[in-house]
C-alpha positions in Angstrom: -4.1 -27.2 -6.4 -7.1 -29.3 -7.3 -9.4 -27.6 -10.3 -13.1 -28.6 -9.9 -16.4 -27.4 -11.7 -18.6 -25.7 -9.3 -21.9 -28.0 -9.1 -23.6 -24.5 -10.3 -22.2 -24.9 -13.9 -24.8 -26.1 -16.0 -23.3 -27.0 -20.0 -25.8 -26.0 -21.9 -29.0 -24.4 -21.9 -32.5 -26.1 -21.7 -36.1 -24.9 -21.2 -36.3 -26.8 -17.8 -32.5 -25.0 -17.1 -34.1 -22.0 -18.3 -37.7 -22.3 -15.5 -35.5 -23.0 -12.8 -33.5 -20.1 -13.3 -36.3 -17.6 -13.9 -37.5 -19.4 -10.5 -34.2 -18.7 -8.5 -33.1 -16.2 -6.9 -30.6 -13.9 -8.6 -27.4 -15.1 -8.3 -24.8 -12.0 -7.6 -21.0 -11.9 -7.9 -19.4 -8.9 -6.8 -15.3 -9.1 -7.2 -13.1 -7.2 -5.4 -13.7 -7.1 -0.6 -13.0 -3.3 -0.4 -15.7 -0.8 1.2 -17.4 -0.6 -2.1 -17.4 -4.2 -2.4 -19.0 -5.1 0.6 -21.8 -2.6 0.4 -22.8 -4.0 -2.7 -22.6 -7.8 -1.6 -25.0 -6.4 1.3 -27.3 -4.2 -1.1 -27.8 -7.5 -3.2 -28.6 -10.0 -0.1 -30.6 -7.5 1.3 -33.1 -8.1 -1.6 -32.6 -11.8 -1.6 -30.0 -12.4 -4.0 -27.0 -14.9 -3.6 -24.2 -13.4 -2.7 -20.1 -14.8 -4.3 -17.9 -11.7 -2.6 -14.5 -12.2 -4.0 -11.5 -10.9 -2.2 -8.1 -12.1 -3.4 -6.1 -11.0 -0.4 -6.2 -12.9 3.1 -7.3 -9.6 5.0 -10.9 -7.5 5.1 -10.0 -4.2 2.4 -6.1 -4.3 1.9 -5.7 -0.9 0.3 -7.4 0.4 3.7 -4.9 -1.2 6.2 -2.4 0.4 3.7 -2.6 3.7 5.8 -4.3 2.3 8.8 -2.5 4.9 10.7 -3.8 7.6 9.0 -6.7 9.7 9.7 -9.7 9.5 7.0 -10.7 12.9 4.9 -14.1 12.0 5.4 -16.3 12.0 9.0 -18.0 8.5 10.2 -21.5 10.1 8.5 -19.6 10.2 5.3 -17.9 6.4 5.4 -20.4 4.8 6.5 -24.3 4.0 5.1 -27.2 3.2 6.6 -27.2 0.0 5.2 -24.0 -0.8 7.0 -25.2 0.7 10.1 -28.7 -1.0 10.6 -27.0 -4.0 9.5 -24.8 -4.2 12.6 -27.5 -2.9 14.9 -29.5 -5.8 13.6 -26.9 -8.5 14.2 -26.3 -7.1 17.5 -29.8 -6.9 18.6 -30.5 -10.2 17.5 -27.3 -11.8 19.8 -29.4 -9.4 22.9 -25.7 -6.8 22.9 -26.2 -3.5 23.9 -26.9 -1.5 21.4 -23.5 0.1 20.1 -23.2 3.4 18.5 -20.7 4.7 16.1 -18.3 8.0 16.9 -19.8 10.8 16.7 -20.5 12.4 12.7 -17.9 14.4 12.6 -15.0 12.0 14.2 -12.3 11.6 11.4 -11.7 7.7 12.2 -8.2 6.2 10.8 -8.3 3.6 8.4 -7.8 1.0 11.0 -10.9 2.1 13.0 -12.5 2.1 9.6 -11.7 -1.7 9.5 -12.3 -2.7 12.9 -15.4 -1.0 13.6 -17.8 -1.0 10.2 -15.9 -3.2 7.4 -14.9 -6.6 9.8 -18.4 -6.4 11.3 -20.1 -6.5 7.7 -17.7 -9.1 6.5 -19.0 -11.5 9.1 -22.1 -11.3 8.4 -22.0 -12.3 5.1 -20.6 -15.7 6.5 -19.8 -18.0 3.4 -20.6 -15.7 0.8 -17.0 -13.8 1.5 -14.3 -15.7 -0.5 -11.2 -14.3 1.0 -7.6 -15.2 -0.3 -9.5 -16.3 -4.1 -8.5 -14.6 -7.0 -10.8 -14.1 -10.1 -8.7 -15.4 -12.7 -11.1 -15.1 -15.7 -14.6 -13.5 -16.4 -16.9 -14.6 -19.4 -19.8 -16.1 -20.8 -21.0 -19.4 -20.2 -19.8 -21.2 -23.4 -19.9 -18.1 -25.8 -17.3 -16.3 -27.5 -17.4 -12.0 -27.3 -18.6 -11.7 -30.8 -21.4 -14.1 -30.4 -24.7 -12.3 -30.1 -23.3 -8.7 -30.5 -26.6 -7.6 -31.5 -28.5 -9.3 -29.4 -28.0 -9.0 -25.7 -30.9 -11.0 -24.3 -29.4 -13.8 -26.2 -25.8 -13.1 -24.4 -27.9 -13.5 -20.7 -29.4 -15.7 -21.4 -26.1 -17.9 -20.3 -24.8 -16.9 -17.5 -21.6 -15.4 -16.3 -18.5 -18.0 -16.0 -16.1 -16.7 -13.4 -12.8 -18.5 -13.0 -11.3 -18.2 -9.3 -8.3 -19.3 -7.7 -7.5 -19.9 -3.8 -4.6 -21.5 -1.9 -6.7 -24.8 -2.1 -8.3 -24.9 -5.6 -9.7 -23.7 -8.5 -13.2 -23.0 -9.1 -16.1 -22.2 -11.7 -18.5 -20.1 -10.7 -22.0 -18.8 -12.4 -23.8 -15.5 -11.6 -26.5 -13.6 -13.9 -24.7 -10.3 -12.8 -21.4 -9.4 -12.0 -20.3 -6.1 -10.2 -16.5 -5.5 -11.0 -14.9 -3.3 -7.5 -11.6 -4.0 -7.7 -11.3 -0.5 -8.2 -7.7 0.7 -9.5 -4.2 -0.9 -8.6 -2.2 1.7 -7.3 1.3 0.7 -8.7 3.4 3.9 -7.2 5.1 6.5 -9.8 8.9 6.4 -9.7 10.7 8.9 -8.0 13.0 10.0 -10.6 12.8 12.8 -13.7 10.2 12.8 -15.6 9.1 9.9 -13.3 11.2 7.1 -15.0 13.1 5.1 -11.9 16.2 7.3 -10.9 19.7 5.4 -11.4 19.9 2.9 -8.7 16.0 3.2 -7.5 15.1 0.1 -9.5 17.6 -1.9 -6.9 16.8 0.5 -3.8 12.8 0.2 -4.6 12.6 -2.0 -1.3 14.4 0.3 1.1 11.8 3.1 -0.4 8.3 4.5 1.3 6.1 4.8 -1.3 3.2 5.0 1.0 2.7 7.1 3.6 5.3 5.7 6.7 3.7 5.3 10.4 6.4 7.8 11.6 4.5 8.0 15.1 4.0 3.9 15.0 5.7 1.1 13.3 7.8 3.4 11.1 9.4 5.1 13.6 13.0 3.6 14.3 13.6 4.9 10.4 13.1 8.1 11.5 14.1 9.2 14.5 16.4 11.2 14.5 17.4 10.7 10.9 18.1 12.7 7.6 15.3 12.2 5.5 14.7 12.9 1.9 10.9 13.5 1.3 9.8 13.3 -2.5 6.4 14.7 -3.7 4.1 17.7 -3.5 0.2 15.7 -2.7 -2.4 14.9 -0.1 0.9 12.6 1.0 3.5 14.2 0.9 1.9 16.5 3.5 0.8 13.6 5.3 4.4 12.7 5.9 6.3 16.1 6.2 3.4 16.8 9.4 3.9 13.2 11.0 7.8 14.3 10.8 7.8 17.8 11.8 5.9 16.6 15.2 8.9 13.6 15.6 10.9 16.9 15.2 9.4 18.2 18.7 10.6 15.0 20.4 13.9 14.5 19.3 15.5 17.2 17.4 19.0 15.5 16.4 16.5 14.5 13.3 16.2 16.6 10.0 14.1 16.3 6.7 14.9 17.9 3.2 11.7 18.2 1.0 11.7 18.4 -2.5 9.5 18.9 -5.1 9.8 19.4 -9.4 7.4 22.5 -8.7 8.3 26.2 -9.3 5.8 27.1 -6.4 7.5 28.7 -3.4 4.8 26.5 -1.0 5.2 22.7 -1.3 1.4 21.8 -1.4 -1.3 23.8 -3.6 -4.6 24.6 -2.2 -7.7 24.3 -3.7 -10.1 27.2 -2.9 -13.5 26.3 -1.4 -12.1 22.4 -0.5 -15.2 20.3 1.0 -12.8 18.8 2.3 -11.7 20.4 5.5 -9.4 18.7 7.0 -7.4 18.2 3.7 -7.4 21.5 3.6 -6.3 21.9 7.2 -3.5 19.2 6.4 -1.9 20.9 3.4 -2.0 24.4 5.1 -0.4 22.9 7.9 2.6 21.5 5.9 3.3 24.5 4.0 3.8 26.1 7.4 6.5 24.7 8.5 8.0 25.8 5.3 6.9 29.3 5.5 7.8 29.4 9.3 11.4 28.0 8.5 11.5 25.4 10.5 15.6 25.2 11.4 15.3 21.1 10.6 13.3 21.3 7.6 14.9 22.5 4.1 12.4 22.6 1.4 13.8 22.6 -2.3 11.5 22.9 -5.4 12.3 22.9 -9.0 13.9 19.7 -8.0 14.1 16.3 -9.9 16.1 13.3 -8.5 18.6 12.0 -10.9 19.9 8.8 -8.4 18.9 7.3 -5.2 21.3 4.3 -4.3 21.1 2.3 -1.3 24.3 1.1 0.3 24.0 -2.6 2.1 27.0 -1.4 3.9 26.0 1.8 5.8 21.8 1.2 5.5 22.0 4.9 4.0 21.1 6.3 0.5 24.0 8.4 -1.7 21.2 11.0 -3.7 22.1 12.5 -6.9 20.0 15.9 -7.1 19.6 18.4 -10.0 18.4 22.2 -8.2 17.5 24.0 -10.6 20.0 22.7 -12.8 22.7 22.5 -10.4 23.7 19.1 -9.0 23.6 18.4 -5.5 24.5 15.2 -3.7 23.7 14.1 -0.3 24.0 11.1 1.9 20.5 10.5 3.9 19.0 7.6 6.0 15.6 7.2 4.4 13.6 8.2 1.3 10.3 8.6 0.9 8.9 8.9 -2.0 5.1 10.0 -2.1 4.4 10.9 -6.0 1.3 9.4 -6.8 1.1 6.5 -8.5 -0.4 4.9 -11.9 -3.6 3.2 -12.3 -4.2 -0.1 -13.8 -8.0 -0.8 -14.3 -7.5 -4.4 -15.6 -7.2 -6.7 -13.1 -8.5 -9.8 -14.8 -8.8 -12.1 -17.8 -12.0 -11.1 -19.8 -13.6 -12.5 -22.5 -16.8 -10.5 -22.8 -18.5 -8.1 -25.3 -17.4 -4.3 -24.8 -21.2 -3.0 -23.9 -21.2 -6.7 -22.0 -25.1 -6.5 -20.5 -25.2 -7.7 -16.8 -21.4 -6.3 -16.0 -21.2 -3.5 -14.1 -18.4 -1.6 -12.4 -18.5 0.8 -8.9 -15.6 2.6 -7.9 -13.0 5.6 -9.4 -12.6 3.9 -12.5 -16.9 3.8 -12.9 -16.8 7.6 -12.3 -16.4 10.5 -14.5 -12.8 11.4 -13.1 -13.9 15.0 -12.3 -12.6 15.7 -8.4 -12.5 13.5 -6.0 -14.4 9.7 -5.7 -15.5 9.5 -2.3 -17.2 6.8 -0.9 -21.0 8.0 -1.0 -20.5 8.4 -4.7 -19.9 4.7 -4.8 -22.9 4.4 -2.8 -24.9 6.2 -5.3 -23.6 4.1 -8.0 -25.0 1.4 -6.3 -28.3 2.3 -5.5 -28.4 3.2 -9.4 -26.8 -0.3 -10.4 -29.1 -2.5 -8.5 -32.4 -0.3 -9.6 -31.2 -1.3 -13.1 -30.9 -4.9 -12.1 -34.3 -5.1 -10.3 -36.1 -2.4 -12.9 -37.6 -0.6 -9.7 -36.3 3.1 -10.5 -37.6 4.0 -7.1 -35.7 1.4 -5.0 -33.2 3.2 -2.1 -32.4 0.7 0.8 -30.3 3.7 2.4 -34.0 5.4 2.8 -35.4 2.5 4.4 -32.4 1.4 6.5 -32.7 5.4 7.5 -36.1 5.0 8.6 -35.6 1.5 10.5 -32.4 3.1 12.5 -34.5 6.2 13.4 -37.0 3.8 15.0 -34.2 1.9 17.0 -32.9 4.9 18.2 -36.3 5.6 19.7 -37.3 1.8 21.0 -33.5 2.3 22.8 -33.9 6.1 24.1 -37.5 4.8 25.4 -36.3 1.6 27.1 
C-alpha cells in the first residue's frame, strides 16, 4: 500500500494560506455512502461546495442490499427527496432520455429497487467525488492536539480537518473545513442465547446462523424448503421471517418452523396502537395470525430462552438445547434463525478532536433523540438544519426549491 500526502495538505497556516481559503469554495467531507450520505454529498455540491463522499465498502449503501429482498416500511414519497428526484430528471434531461418517473407514492419498493432506481443513479453523478472501497482511518485537526484551543473554537477552524483514508491502493490525507459523520450505527447482531450471551456452541455455529432476515422466496431458499426451522426473536424481523416461511409452507408442506420467543405474551409480535407505519403494522398482525389460527406447521413457544445451538459438520443440522419455561427441551432442526436485534456501536473511527468539535457534524439514528423510529426524512431534516448552520442562511431549503423546479418539469413534459 503506498501512503502519500494529498497535494490539499497545507503544514501550517499563513495569511496568503488563510485568503485563498476564505476565497475557495468550501471544501465538504461527508463519511459514510448510505442514503443519508449521499443526500448530503448532493445538498453540499448543490451549493457549490467540493464534495470527498467516503464509502468504505466496494458497493452503493451496504446495509441496504443487506435486505434487498425485503419490502421498505416507508412509500417512494417517503425515501426519496426532491433533491434526489430533480437531480436525476436533470441528468436525464440533459443526455435528451425520456423523462422517467418514479413508482407511484405509495409503492412500498424493496431495498434493492431502492438501490437500483434512486441511490446508483445519485452515486454517478457525483463522479469522482464518491470514494468507494476507502476507509476513514482517522479524523482530526490539522496539526493540533484536542485540548488545544478548547476555549476558542474559531482558533480550532481555523486549521482544517485532517482525515486519514485507506483503499486497496493507498493511503491518503485529506482536508475539509466541515465534516459530516453518516456512518450511522454498526449493527453487530445480539446473540441468541439467555440473557443474550452466545448459547453453548453458537460462538462456533455463528456462520451456519441467519442473523438477518433470509431470502426464503430467493437465494435462501434451498435452507428452507421443506425444512425444520428454529426461528428466534419477537421484532419487525422476526415477523419478517415467520410470513416469508408460512407462504413457503403453501408450496411445500413437508416443511415446519418452531418460533420462540423469552416473552410471556401469548402473540409473538406486540403492536403498537396508532402505528404510522402501516404496513409494519399489517406485517406483525399478519405473523401473529398464523399463531392464533394454529397453523398445523408452525409451533410457537414463548417464555423461551435458548441454552445451546450446535451445528454438526456431519449431518449440516443443529442439536438445540431449550429451556420452556423452565423445562428443558432438545430438538434436532435444519436451520436457525436468529432475528434479536442487535447492538450498536457509534464509533467507527479513530478521533482526535475536541468533544463540542466545531465544524463536525453527525446525521443519522445516532444524531437523533432515540424517541421512535429514525426514518429517512428525519435525516433529511437534519440536513437541511446542518447545512443552514454551515452557510448561516436560516432560511435555506433546497427540498423547496428542487419542489418547485420538478413541478415545472412535470408541466413543460405534460405540455409537450
Amino acid at each position: 500500500m503506498i501512503a502519500r500526502m494529498s497535494d490539499t495538505e497545507i503544514p501550517m497556516p499563513n495569511p496568503a494560506h488563510r485568503q485563498r481559503r476564505q476565497s475557495e469554495p468550501p471544501r465538504a467531507a461527508i463519511i459514510g455512502g448510505g442514503p443519508l450520505g449521499i443526500e448530503a454529498a448532493h445538498y453540499a455540491a448543490r451549493l457549490g461546495h467540493a464534495v470527498w463522499l467516503f464509502e468504505r465498502d466496494a458497493q452503493v449503501a451496504p446495509d441496504v442490499r443487506a435486505w434487498a429482498h425485503v419490502e421498505m416500511f416507508s412509500p417512494w414519497k417517503q425515501i426519496r427527496s426532491s433533491l434526489g428526484a430533480l437531480l436525476i430528471r436533470e441528468s436525464l434531461k440533459a443526455e435528451k432520455v425520456n423523462l422517467w418517473k418514479y413508482p407511484p407514492d405509495r409503492v412500498h419498493p424493496i431495498g434493492s429497487n431502492f438501490v437500483k432506481l434512486y441511490l446508483e443513479p445519485l452515486v454517478s453523478l457525483l463522479g469522482t467525488s464518491y470514494l468507494r472501497e476507502t476507509r476513514v482511518a482517522a479524523l482530526g485537526r490539522s496539526y493540533m492536539f484536542p485540548g488545544e484551543h478548547a476555549a476558542e473554537p474559531e482558533k480550532r477552524t481555523a486549521r482544517r480537518f485532517r482525515i486519514l483514508a485507506r483503499s486497496p491502493l493507498e493511503e491518503r490525507v485529506y482536508t475539509a473545513d466541515y465534516v459530516i459523520d453518516a456512518t450511522g450505527v454498526s449493527h453487530t447482531s445480539h446473540w441468541a442465547g439467555a440473557g443474550g450471551l452466545p448459547a453453548l456452541g453458537e460462538l462456533g455455529s455463528r456462520g451456519k446462523i441467519f442473523y438477518r432476515i433470509p431470502d426464503v422466496a430467493g437465494k435462501d431458499r434451498v435452507h428452507f424448503l421443506g425444512k425444520k426451522t428454529l426461528l428466534i426473536g419477537d421484532g419487525t424481523s422476526a415477523a419478517e421471517t415467520a410470513v416469508a416461511l408460512a407462504e413457503l409452507l403453501e408450496k411445500e408442506p413437508d416443511g415446519s418452523f418452531l418460533w420462540v420467543t423469552n416473552s410471556r405474551s401469548e402473540m409473538p409480535c406486540k403492536l403498537t396502537p396508532g402505528d404510522p407505519l402501516l404496513r409494519r403494522d399489517t406485517l406483525l398482525k399478519k405473523a401473529n395470525l398464523l399463531v392464533k389460527s394454529g397453523h398445523p406447521r408452525i409451533t410457537f413457544l414463548p417464555i423461551t430462552q435458548v441454552e445451546a445451538i450446535q451445528h454438526s459438520l456431519a449431518t449440516g443440522r443443529f442439536q438445540v438445547t431449550l429451556q420452556v419455561n423452565h423445562e428443558t427441551q432438545r430438538m434436532t432442526v435444519d436451520a436457525v434463525v436468529a432475528n434479536v436485534g442487535s447492538r450498536l456501536d457509534s464509533q467507527n473511527f479513530e478521533r482526535s478532536l475536541h468533544p463540542q468539535e466545531p465544524g463536525l457534524y453527525q446525521i443519522g439514528a445516532k444524531a437523533a433523540d432515540g424517541a421512535g423510529d429514525f426514518l429517512l426524512p428525519e435525516g433529511r431534516r437534519q440536513i437541511q438544519d446542518i447545512f443552514r448552520q454551515i452557510t448561516g442562511r436560516p432560511d435555506l431549503d433546497l427540498y423547496a426549491e428542487a419542489e418547485a423546479a420538478l413541478k415545472v418539469m412535470d408541466g413543460e413534459q405534460a405540455s409537450g
